[in-house]
SEVO-655833 format. One record per residue (C-alpha): x, y negated, z; chain; residue in three letters. Coordinates in steps of 0.05 Angstrom, whole numbers, plus 5000, padded with zeros to 4 digits. Layout:
<rs>
<c1->X&c2->Y&c3->Z&c->A&r->ALA>
...
</rs>
This chain:
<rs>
<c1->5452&c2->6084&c3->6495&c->A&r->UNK>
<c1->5504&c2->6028&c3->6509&c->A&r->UNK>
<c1->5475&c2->5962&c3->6532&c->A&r->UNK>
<c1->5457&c2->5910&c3->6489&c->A&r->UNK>
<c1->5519&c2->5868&c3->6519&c->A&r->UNK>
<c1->5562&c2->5918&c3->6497&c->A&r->UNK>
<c1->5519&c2->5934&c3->6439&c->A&r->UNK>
<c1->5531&c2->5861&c3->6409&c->A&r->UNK>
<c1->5615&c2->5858&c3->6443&c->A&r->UNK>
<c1->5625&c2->5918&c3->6395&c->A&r->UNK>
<c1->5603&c2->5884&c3->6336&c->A&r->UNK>
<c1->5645&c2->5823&c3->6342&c->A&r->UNK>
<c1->5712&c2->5864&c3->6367&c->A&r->UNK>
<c1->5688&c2->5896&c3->6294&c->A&r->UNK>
<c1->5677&c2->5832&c3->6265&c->A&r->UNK>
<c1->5742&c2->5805&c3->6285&c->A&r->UNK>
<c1->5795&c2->5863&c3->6289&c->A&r->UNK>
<c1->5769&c2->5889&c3->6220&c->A&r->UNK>
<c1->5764&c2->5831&c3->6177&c->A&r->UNK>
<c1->5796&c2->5768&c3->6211&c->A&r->UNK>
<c1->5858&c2->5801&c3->6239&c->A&r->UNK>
<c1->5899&c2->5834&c3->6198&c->A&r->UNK>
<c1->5946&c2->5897&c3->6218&c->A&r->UNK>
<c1->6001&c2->5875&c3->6262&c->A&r->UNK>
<c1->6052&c2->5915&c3->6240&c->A&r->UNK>
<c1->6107&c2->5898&c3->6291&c->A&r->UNK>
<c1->6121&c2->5893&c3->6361&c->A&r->UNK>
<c1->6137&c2->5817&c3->6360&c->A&r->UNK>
<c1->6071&c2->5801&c3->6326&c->A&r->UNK>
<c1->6027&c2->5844&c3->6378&c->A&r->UNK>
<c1->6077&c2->5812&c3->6432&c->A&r->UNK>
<c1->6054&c2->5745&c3->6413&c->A&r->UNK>
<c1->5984&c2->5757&c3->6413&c->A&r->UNK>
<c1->5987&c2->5803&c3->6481&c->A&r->UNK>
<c1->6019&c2->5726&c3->6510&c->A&r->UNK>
<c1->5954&c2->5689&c3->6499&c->A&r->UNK>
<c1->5918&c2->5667&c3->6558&c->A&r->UNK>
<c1->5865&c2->5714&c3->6574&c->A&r->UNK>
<c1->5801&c2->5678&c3->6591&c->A&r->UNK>
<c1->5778&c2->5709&c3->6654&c->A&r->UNK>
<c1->5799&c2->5695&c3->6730&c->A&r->UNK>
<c1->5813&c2->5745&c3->6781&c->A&r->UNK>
<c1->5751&c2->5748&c3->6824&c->A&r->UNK>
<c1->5745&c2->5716&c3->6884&c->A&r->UNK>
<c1->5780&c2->5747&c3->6954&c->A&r->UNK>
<c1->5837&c2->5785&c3->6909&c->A&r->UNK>
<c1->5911&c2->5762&c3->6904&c->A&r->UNK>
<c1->5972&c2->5778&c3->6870&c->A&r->UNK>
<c1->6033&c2->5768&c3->6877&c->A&r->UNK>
<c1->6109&c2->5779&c3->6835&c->A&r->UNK>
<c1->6139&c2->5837&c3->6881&c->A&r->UNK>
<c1->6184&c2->5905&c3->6869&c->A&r->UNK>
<c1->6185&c2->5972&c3->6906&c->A&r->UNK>
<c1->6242&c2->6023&c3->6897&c->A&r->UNK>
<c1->6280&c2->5973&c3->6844&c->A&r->UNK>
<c1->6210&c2->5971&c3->6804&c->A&r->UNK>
<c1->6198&c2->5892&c3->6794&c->A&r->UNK>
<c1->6116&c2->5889&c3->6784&c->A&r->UNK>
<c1->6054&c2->5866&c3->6813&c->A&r->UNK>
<c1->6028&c2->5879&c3->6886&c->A&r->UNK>
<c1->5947&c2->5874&c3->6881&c->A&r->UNK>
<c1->5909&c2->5860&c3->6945&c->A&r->UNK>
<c1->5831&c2->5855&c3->6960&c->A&r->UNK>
<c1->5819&c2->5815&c3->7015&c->A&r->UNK>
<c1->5797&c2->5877&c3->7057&c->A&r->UNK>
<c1->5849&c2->5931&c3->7056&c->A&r->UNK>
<c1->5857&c2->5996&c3->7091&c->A&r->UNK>
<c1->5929&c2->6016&c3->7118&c->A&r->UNK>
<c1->5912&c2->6091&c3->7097&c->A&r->UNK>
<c1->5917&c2->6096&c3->7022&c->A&r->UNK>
<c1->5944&c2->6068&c3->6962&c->A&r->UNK>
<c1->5937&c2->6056&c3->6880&c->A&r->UNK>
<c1->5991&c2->6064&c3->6837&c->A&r->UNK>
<c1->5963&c2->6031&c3->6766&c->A&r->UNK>
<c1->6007&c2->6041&c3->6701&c->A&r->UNK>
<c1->5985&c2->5988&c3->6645&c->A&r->UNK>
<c1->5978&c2->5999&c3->6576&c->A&r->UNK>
<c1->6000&c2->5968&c3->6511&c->A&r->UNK>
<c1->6034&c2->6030&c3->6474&c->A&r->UNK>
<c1->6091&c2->6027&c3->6511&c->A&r->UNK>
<c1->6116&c2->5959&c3->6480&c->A&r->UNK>
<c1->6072&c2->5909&c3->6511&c->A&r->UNK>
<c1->6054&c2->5890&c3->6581&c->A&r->UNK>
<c1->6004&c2->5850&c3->6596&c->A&r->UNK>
<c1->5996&c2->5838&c3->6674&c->A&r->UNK>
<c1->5950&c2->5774&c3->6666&c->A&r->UNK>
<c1->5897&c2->5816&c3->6631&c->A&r->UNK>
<c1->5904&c2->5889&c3->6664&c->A&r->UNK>
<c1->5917&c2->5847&c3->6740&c->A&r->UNK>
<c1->5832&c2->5844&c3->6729&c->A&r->UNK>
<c1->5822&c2->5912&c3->6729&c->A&r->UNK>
<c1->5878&c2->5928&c3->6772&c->A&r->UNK>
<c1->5842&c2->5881&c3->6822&c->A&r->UNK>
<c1->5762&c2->5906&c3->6814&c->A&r->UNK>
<c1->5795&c2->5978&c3->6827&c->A&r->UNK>
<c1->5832&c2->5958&c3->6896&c->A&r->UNK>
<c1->5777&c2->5920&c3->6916&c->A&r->UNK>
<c1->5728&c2->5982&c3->6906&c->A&r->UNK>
<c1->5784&c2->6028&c3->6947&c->A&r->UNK>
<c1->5789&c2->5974&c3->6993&c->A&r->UNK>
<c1->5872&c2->5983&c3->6982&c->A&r->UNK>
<c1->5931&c2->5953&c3->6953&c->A&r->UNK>
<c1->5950&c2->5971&c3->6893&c->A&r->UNK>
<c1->6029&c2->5955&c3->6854&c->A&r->UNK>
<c1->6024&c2->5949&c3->6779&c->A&r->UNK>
<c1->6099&c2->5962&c3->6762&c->A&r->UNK>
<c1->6131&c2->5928&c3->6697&c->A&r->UNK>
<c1->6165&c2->5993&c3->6669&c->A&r->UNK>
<c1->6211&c2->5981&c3->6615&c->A&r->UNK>
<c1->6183&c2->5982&c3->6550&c->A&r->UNK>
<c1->6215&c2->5994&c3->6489&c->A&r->UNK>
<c1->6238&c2->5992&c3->6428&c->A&r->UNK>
<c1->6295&c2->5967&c3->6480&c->A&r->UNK>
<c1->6281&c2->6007&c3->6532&c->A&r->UNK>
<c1->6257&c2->6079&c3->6495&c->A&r->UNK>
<c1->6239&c2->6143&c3->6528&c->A&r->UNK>
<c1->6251&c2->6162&c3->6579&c->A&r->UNK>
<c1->6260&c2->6094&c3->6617&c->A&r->UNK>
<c1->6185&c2->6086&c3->6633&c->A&r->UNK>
<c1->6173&c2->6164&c3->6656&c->A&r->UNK>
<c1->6246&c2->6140&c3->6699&c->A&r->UNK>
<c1->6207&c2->6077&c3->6721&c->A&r->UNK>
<c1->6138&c2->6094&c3->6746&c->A&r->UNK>
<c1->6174&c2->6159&c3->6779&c->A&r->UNK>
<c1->6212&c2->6109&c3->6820&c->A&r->UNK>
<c1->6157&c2->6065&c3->6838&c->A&r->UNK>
<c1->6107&c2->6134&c3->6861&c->A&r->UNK>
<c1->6177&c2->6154&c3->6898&c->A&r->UNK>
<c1->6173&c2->6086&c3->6933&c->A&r->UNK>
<c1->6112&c2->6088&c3->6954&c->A&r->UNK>
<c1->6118&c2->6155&c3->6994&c->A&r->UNK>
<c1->6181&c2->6128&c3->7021&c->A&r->UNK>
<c1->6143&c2->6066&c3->7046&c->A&r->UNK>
<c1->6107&c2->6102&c3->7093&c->A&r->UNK>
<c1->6044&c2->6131&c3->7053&c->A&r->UNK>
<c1->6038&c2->6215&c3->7044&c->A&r->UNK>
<c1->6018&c2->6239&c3->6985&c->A&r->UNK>
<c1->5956&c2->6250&c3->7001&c->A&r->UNK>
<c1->5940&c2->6183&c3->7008&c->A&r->UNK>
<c1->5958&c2->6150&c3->6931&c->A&r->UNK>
<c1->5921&c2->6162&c3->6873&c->A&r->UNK>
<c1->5946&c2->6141&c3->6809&c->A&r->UNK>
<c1->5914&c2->6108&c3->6748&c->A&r->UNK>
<c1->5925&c2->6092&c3->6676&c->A&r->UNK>
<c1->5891&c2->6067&c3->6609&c->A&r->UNK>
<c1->5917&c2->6071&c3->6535&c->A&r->UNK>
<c1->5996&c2->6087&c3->6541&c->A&r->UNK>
<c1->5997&c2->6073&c3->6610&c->A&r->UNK>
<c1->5938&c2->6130&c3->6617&c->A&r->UNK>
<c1->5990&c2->6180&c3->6576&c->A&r->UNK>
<c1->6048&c2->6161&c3->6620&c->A&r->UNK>
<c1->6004&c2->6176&c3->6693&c->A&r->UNK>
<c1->5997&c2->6241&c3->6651&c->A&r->UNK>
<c1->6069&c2->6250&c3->6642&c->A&r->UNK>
<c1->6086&c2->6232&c3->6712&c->A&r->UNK>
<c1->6049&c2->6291&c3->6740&c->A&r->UNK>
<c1->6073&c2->6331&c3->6695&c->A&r->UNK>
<c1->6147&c2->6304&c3->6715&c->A&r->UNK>
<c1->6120&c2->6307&c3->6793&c->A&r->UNK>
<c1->6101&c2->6388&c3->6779&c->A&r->UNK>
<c1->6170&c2->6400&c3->6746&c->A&r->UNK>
<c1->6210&c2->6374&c3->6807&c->A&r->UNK>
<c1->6171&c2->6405&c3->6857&c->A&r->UNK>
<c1->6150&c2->6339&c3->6885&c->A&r->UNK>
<c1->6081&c2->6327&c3->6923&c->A&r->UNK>
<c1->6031&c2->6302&c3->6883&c->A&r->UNK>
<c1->5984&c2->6252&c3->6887&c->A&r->UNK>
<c1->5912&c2->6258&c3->6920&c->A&r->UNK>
<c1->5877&c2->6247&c3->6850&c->A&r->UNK>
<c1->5890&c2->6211&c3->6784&c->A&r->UNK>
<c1->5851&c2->6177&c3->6731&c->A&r->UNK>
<c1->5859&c2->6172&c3->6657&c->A&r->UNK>
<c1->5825&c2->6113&c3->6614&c->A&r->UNK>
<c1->5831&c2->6115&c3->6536&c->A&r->UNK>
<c1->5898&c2->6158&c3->6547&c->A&r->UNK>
<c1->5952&c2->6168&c3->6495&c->A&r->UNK>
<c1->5964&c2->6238&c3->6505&c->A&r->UNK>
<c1->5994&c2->6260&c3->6436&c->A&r->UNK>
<c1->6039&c2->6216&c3->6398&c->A&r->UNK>
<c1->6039&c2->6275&c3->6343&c->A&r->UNK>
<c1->5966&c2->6238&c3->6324&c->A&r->UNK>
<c1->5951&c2->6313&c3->6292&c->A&r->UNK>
<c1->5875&c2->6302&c3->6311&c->A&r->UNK>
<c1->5827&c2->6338&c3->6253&c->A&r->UNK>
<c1->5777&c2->6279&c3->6280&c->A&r->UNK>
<c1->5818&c2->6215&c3->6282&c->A&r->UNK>
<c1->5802&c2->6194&c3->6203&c->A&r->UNK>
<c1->5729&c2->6190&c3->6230&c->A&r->UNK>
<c1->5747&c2->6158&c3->6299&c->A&r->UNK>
<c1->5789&c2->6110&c3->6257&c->A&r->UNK>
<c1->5726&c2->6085&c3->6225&c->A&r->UNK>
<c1->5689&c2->6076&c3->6293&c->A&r->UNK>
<c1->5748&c2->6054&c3->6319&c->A&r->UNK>
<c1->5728&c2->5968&c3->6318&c->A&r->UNK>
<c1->5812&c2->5952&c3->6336&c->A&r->UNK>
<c1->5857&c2->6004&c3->6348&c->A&r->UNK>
<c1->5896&c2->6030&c3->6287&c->A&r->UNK>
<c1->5925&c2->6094&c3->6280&c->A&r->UNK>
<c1->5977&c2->6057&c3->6240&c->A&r->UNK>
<c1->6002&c2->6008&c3->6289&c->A&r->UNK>
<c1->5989&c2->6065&c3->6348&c->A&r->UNK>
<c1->6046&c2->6106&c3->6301&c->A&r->UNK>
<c1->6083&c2->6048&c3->6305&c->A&r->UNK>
<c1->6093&c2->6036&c3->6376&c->A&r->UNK>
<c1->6098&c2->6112&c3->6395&c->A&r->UNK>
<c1->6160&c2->6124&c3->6344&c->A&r->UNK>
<c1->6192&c2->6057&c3->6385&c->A&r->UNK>
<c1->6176&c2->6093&c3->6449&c->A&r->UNK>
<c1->6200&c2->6169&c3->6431&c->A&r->UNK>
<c1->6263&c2->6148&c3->6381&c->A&r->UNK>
<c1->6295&c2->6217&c3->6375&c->A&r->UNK>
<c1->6256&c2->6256&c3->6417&c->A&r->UNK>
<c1->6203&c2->6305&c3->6397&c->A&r->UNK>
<c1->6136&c2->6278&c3->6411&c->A&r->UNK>
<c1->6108&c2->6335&c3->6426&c->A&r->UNK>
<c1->6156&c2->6339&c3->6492&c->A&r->UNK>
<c1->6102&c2->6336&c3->6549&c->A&r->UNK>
<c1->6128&c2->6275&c3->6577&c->A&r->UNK>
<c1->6116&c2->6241&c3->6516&c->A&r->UNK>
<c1->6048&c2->6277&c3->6497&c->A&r->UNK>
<c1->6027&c2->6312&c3->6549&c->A&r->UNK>
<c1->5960&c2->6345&c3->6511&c->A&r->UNK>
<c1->6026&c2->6395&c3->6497&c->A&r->UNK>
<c1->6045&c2->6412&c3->6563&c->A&r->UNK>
<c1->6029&c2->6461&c3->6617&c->A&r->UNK>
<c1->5970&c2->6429&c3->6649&c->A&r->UNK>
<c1->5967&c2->6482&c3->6713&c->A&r->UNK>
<c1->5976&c2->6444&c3->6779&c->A&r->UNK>
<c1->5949&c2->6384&c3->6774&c->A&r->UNK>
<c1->5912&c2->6344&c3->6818&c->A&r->UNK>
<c1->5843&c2->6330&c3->6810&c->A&r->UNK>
<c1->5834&c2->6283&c3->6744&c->A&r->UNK>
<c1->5775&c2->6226&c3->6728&c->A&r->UNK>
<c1->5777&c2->6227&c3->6645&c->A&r->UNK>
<c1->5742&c2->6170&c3->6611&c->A&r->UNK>
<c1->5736&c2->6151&c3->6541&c->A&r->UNK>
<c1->5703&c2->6111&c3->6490&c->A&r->UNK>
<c1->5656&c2->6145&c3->6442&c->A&r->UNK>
<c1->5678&c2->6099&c3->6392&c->A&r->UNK>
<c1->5754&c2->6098&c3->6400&c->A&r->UNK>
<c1->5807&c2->6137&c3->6365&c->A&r->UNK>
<c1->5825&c2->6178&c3->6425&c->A&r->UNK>
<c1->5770&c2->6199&c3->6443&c->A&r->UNK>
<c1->5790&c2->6269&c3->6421&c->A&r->UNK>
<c1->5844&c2->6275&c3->6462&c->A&r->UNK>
<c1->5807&c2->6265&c3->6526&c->A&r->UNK>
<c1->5765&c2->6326&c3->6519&c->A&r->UNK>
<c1->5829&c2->6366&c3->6499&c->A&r->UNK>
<c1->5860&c2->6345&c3->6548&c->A&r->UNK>
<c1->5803&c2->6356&c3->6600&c->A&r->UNK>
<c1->5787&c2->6416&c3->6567&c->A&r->UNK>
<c1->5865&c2->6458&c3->6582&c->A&r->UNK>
<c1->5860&c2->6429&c3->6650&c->A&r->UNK>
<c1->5801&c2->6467&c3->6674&c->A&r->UNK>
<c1->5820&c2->6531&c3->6629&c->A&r->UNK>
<c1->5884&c2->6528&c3->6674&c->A&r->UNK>
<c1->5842&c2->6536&c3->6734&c->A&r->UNK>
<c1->5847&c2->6457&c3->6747&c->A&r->UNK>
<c1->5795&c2->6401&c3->6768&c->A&r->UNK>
<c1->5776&c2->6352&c3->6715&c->A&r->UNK>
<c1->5715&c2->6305&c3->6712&c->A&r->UNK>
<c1->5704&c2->6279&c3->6636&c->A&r->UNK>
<c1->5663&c2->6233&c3->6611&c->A&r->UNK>
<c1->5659&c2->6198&c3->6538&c->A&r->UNK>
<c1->5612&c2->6135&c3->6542&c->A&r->UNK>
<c1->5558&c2->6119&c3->6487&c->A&r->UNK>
<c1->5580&c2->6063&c3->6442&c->A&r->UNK>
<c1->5640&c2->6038&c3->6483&c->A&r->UNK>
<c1->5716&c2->6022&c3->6460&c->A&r->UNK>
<c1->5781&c2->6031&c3->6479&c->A&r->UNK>
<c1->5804&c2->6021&c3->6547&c->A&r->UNK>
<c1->5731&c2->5982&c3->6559&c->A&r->UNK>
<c1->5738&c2->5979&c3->6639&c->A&r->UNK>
<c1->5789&c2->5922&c3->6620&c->A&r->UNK>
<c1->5726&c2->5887&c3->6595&c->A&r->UNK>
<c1->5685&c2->5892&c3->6662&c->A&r->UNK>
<c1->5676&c2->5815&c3->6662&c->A&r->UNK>
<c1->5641&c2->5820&c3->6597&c->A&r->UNK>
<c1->5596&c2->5879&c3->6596&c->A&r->UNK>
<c1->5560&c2->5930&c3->6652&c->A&r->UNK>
<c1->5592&c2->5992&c3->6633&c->A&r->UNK>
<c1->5658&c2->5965&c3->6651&c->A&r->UNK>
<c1->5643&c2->5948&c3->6722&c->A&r->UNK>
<c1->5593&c2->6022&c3->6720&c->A&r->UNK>
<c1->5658&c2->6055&c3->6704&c->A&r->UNK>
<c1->5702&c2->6024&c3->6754&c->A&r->UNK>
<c1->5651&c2->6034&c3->6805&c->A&r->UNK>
<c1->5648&c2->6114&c3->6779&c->A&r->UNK>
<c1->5726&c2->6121&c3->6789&c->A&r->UNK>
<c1->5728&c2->6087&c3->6850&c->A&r->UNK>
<c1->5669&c2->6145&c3->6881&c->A&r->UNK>
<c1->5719&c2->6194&c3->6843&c->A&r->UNK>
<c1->5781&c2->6172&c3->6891&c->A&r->UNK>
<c1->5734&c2->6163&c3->6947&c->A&r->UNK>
<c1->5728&c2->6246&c3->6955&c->A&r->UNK>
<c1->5795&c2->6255&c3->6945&c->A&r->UNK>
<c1->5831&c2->6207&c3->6994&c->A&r->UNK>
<c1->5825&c2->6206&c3->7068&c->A&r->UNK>
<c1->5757&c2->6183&c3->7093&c->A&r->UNK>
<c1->5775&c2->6153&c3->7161&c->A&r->UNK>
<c1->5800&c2->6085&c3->7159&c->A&r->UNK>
</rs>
């Protein structure tokens, strides 16, 4: 059973989302909203600052403690329209802080200007820039929630197709792993579901995929060949509308032999680690992925 934090956060996401905001309906109004000022601070002894790697402008994230040995690449969400550094910076932040690493948030291009395959072109860069900065492969681990958990999806996918060294380990949170949306499930999840709609979700994927199939891997990668990958860390929501697709997911990569740690949390939302400020299982989860990277990436400082 969720907390009673989370228990009463729910209800007023519900509350709000369901009957005070109406559906957006475009990028420029969920643009506007994703500007507001979010109203938590980065906790104390972690900076940012603007910075780039390979020709990827984004956000370096640095605890105050930081090992020389290993690094997190973090791809934000927003269905592949919206960034939102001032809000996803806080979990960014909490995670380098329990790796005791930097981490680089880049600001892939987003579309409906920038379509597929810009931000699978983008991210690609930014993981080749990090091995070319002096880091092995063995020594980055890669994150994602919502469409940025679907696109650190598609980039090992990409990684696997041109033979290039993966990375020690990878996490998924709330990914967007089919932009078909042919779940039996998702009418139910839509009515759990306190603010995502599949309509809006629709929305932004047909910005992101234009012409292209969506079920091309890179785009939805619950369609691709899942053999090869590094070890995963798959998180969901019980009451989020992609739920489903994390236990697909999951599910092919350990029929294909591969290593994937799943777990759908009692009574939480989408992408809830965001919300760590706010209620326990947010920092629980964050704590759980960190020990998840911790026996995957070098142990000696």
């Amino acid at each position: 059973m969720s907390s009673l934090r989370a228990r009463l956060f729910y209800a007023s996401m519900k509350v709000f989302f369901r009957f005070l905001m109406p559906a957006q309906g475009s990028v420029e109004t969920y643009r506007k909203g994703a500007g507001q000022q979010f109203f938590e601070r980065m906790p104390a002894g972690i900076s940012w600052e603007v910075g780039h790697i390979n020709g990827v402008p984004g956000e370096w994230i640095t605890p105050s403690e930081v090992r020389t040995d290993r690094a997190l690449l973090y791809l934000h969400g927003g269905g592949y329209v919206v960034s939102t550094p001032h809000i996803h910076r806080l979990l960014v932040g909490r995670l380098a802080h329990t790796l005791s690493c930097r981490a680089f948030m880049p600001e892939y291009r987003l579309a409906p200007e920038h379509p597929f395959p810009a931000a699978i072109e983008d991210v690609t860069a930014a993981y080749d820039g990090i091995l070319e900065s002096g880091f092995s492969a063995a020594q980055i681990v890669v994150a994602g929630d919502s469409a940025g958990g679907g696109l650190t999806a598609a980039l090992l996918l990409h990684l696997c197709e041109m033979g290039k060294p993966l990375p020690a380990a990878a996490c998924l949170i709330s990914a967007l792993l089919d932009c078909t949306f042919s779940g039996n499930r998702l009418p139910e999840l839509q009515r759990r579901d306190p603010y995502l709609r599949l309509s809006d979700l629709s929305m932004m994927a047909k910005h992101y995929y234009t012409v292209h199939d969506p079920r091309n891997p890179l785009i939805s990668p619950l369609w691709g060949d899942v053999s090869g990958l590094p070890p995963l860390c798959v998180l969901a929501g019980e009451n989020e509308l992609l739920c489903d697709e994390a236990v697909q997911f999951a599910e092919q990569v350990r029929q294909a032999g591969g290593v994937a740690e799943l777990k759908i949390w009692p009574g939480m939302v989408h992408a809830f680690p965001l919300f760590a400020g706010i209620i326990p299982e947010g920092k629980m989860a964050i704590a759980e992925i960190g020990a998840f990277f911790e026996k995957h990436l070098p142990r000696n400082p």
